[in-house]
C-alpha positions in Angstrom: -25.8 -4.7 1.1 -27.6 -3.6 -1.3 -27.6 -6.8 -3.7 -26.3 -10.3 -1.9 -24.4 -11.0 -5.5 -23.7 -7.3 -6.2 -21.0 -4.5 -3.8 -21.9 -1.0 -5.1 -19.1 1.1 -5.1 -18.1 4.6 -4.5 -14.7 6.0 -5.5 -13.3 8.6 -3.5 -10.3 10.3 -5.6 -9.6 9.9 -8.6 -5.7 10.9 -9.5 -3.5 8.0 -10.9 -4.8 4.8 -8.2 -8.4 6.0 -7.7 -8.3 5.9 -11.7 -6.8 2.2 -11.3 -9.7 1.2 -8.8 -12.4 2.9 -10.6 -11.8 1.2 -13.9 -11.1 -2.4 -12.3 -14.0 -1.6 -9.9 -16.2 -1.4 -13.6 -14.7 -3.9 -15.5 -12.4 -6.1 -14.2 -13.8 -7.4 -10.7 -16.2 -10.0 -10.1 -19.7 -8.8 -7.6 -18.2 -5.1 -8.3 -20.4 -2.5 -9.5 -18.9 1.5 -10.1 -22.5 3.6 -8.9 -20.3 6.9 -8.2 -16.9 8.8 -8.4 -16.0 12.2 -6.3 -13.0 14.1 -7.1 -13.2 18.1 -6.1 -11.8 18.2 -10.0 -14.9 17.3 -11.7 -12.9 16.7 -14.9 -11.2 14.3 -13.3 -13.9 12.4 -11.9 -15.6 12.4 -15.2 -12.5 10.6 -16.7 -13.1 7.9 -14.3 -16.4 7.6 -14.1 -16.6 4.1 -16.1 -19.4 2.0 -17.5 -21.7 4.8 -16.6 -20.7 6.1 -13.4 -22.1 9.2 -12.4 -18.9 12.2 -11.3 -19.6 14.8 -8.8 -17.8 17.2 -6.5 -19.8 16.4 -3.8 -18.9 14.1 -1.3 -22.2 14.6 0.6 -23.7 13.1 -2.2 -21.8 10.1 -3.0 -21.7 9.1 1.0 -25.3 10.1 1.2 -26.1 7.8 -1.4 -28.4 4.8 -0.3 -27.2 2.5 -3.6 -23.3 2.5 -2.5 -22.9 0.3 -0.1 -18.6 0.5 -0.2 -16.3 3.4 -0.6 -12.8 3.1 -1.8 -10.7 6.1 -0.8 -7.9 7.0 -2.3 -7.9 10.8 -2.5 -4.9 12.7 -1.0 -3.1 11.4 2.2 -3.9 14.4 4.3 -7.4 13.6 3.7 -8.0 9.8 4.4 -8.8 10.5 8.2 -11.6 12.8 7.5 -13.0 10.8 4.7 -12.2 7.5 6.3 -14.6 9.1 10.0 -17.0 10.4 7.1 -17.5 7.1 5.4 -17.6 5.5 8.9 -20.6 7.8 9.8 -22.2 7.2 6.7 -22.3 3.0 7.7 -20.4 2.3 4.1 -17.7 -0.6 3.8 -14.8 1.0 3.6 -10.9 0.3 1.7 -8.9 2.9 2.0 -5.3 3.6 0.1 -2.6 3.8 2.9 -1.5 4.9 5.3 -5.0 6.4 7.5 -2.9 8.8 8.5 0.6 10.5 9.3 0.3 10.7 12.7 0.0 7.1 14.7 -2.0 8.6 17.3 -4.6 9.9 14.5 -4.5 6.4 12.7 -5.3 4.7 16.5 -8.4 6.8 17.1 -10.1 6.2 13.8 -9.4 2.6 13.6 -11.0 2.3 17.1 -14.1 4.2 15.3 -14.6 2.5 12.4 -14.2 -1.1 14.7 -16.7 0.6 17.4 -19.1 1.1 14.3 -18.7 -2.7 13.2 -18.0 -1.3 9.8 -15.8 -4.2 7.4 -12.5 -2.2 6.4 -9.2 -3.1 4.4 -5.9 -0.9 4.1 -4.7 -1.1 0.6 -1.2 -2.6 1.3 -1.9 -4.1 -2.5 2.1 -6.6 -2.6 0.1 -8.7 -0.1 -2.0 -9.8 -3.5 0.8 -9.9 -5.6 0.9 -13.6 -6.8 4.9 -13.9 -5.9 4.7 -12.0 -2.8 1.6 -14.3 -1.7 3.2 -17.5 -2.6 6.5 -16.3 -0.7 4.0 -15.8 2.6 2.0 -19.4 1.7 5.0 -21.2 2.0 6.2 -19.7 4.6 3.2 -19.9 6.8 3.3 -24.0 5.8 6.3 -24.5 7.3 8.0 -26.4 4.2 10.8 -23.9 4.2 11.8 -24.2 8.2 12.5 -21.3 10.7 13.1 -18.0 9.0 16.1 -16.4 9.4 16.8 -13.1 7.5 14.2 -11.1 5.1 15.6 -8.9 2.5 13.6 -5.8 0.4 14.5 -3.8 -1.7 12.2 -1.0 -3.7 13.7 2.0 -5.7 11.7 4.4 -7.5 13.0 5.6 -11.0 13.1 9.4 -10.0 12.6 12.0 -7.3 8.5 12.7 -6.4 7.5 16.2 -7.3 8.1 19.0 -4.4 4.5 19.6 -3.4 4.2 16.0 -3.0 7.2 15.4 -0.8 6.3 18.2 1.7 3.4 16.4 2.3 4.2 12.8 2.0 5.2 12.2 5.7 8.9 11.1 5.1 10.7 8.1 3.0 9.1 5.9 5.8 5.7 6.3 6.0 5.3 7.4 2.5 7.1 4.7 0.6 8.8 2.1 2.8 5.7 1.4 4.6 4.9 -1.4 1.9 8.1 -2.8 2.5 7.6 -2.8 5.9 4.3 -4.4 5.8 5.7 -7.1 3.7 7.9 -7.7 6.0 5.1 -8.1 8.5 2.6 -10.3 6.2 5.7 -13.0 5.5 7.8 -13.3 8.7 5.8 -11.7 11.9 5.6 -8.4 14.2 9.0 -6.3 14.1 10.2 -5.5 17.8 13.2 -3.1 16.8 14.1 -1.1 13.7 17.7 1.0 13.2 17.4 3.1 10.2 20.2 4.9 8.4 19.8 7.6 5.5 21.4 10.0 3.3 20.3 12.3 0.2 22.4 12.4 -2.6 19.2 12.0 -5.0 17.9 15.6 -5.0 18.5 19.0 -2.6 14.3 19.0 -1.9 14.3 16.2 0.7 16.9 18.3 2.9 14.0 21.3 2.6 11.8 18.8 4.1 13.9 17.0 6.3 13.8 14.1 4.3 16.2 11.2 2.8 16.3 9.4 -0.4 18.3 6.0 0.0 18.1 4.3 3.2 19.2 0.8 5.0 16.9 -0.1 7.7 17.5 -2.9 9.7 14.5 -5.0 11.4 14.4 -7.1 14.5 11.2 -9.9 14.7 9.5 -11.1 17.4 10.4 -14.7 16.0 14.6 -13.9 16.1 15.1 -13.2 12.5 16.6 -10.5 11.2 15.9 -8.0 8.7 17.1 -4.9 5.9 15.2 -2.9 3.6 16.8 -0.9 0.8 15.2 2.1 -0.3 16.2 4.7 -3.1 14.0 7.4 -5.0 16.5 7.1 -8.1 17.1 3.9 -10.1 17.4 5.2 -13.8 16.9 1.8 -15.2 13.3 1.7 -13.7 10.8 0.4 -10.6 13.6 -1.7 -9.0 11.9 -4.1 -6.7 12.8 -7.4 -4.8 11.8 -9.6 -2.2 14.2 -12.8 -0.6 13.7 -14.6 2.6 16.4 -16.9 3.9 15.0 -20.1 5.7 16.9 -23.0 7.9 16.2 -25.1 4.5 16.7 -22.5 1.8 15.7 -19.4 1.0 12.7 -18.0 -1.3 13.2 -15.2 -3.8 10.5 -12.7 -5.8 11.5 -10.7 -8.3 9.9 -9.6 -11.6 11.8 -6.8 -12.9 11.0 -6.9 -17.0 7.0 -5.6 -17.8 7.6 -7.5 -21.4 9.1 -11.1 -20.6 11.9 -11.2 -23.2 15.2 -11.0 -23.4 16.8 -9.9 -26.6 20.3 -11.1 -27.8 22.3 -9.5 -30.1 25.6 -7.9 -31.5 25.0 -5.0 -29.2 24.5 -7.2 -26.3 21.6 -8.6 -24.1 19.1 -6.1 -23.8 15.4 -6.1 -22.0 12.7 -3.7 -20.8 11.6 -2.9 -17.6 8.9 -1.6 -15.6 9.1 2.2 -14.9 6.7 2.7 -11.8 5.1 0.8 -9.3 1.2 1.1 -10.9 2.5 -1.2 -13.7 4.6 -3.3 -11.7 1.4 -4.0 -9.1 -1.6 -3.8 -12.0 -3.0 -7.0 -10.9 -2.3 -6.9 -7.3 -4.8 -3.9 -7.6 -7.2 -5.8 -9.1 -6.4 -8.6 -7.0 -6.9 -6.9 -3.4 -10.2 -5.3 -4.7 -11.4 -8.2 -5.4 -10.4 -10.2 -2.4 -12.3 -7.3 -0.3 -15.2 -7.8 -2.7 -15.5 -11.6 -2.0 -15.0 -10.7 1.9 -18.2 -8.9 1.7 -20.1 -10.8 0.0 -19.1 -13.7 1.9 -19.2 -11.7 5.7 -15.4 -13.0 6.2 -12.6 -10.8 7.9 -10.6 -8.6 5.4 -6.8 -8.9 5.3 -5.1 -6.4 5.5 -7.2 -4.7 8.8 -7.6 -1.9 11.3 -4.8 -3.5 13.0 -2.2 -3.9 10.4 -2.7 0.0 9.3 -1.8 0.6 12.6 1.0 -1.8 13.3 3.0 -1.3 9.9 2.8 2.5 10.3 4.0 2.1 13.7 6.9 0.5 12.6 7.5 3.2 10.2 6.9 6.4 12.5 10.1 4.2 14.6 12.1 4.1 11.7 11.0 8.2 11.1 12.6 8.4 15.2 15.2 6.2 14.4 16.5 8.4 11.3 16.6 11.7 13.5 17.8 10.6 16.8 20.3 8.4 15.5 19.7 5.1 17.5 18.1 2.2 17.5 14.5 2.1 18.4 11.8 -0.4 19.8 8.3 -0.5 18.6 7.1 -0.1 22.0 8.5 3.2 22.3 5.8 4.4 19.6 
């Protein structure tokens, strides 16, 4: 590294979350330093190029450059592979947005490069740093709670994703309820069967695509418990997210659905806000799963959330995807 007190960062992408990343990387994160941002809009780049940044085009030049010892890449999901394989040739750090890519078969052969290449690497899977979701997991993983039995997630996004984005989004699955899945990993263990069921009543687009917008899917562990995740691209009222996990001596529920904490009471009723998209709902977990791959560096520990669990919670969702369009259930170790 360049500086043992200092990671110097490059910023691949820089829509909505590479935005998020940039300006944390600059200002909010601890032994993080913002050297570069590429976007193939330059205005964009230039927007979030922070504390004095330098934008380009170029992504020779930003992975070419000796002062960046990390990239953080979250530029569009088609492109992660390639960037991910470029990054890895270039001998930077690497975090990359998820998933690595559509295909499971892609996503296997450029993990296996960047391990081969001894390179550190974290999948941003960013509700494993939320502070409820990683308290849920800590007290699981101590035992205090007893065997788990049943896990429960729901997620609902206020609205319908623009059409250019679902054709290329990979499905509800890999595109959306991937983080549910991998919470489901993180807090209860490796998923052997999933059974997924799916309609469209949200908007005519997903059928163009082949695509749903609510869903059940059901979840079999490794350990005996049980699982469902709830899924729906339309919740009017706002990001509608939950977590609850039913143990043999209680059960442990996250939920934080109101971005200003206050209820109001009054002639007309009880009345509150909400949060309207996921980026506000997970601010800090953004910040808070850069900087835990920051401290990884700097201290030469393993990073959480690896190679293997950008594999193994895609996997799970390309067998839901199977699932859906044969209309059975399906083991992991079919995929």
């Amino acid at each position: 590294m360049s500086n043992t007190r200092t990671i110097n960062f490059g910023v691949i992408g820089a829509g909505a979350i590479g935005s998020i990343h940039a300006r944390n990387i600059a200002t909010r994160i601890a032994g993080a330093n913002l050297v570069g941002v590429m976007d193939v809009n330059l205005e964009a780049a230039q927007k979030a190029a922070f504390g004095g940044a330098y934008a380009t085009q170029d992504l020779d030049r930003l992975l070419g450059d000796p002062a960046i010892d990390a990239v953080l890449i979250a530029s569009l999901t088609a492109l992660h592979r390639e960037h991910i394989q470029q990054a890895t040739q270039a001998g930077k750090a690497i975090f990359c947005e998820k998933p690595v890519a559509l295909d499971i078969h892609e996503t296997r052969r450029v993990m296996q490069e960047v391990e081969e290449a001894k390179l550190p690497f974290q999948i941003g899977f960013q509700r494993r740093f939320d502070p409820g979701y990683a308290e849920v997991a800590r007290l699981l993983r101590s035992g205090e709670m007893g065997k788990v039995e049943m896990f429960r997630s729901q997620s609902s996004d206020p609205k319908p994703a623009p059409e250019h984005y679902i054709a290329s989004s990979g499905g509800i699955y890999i595109d959306s309820v991937i983080h549910d899945i991998d919470v489901a990993r993180f807090m209860v263990g490796e998923i052997t069967r999933v059974t997924a069921l799916g309609r469209n009543p949200v908007d005519a687009v997903y059928d163009k695509y082949g695509d749903i917008s609510i869903s059940i899917l059901t979840l079999e562990f490794e350990n005996g418990a049980v699982g469902v995740i709830q899924n729906s691209r339309r919740t009017p009222h706002g990001y509608d997210l939950r977590c609850e996990v039913h143990c043999e001596r209680g059960k442990l529920v996250t939920e934080d659905e109101r971005e200003t904490k206050l209820w109001r009471y009054d002639a007309h009723g009880i009345h509150g806000d909400y949060y309207y998209y996921f980026m506000q709902r997970f601010q800090d977990a953004y910040r808070i799963e850069v900087q835990a791959f920051v401290d990884g560096l700097l201290a030469g520990t393993p990073l959480q959330p690896n190679t293997h669990d950008a594999i193994e919670s895609l996997r799970v969702a390309v067998a839901a995807t199977k699932s859906l369009r044969e209309a059975r259930s399906v083991l992991i170790a079919e995929v």
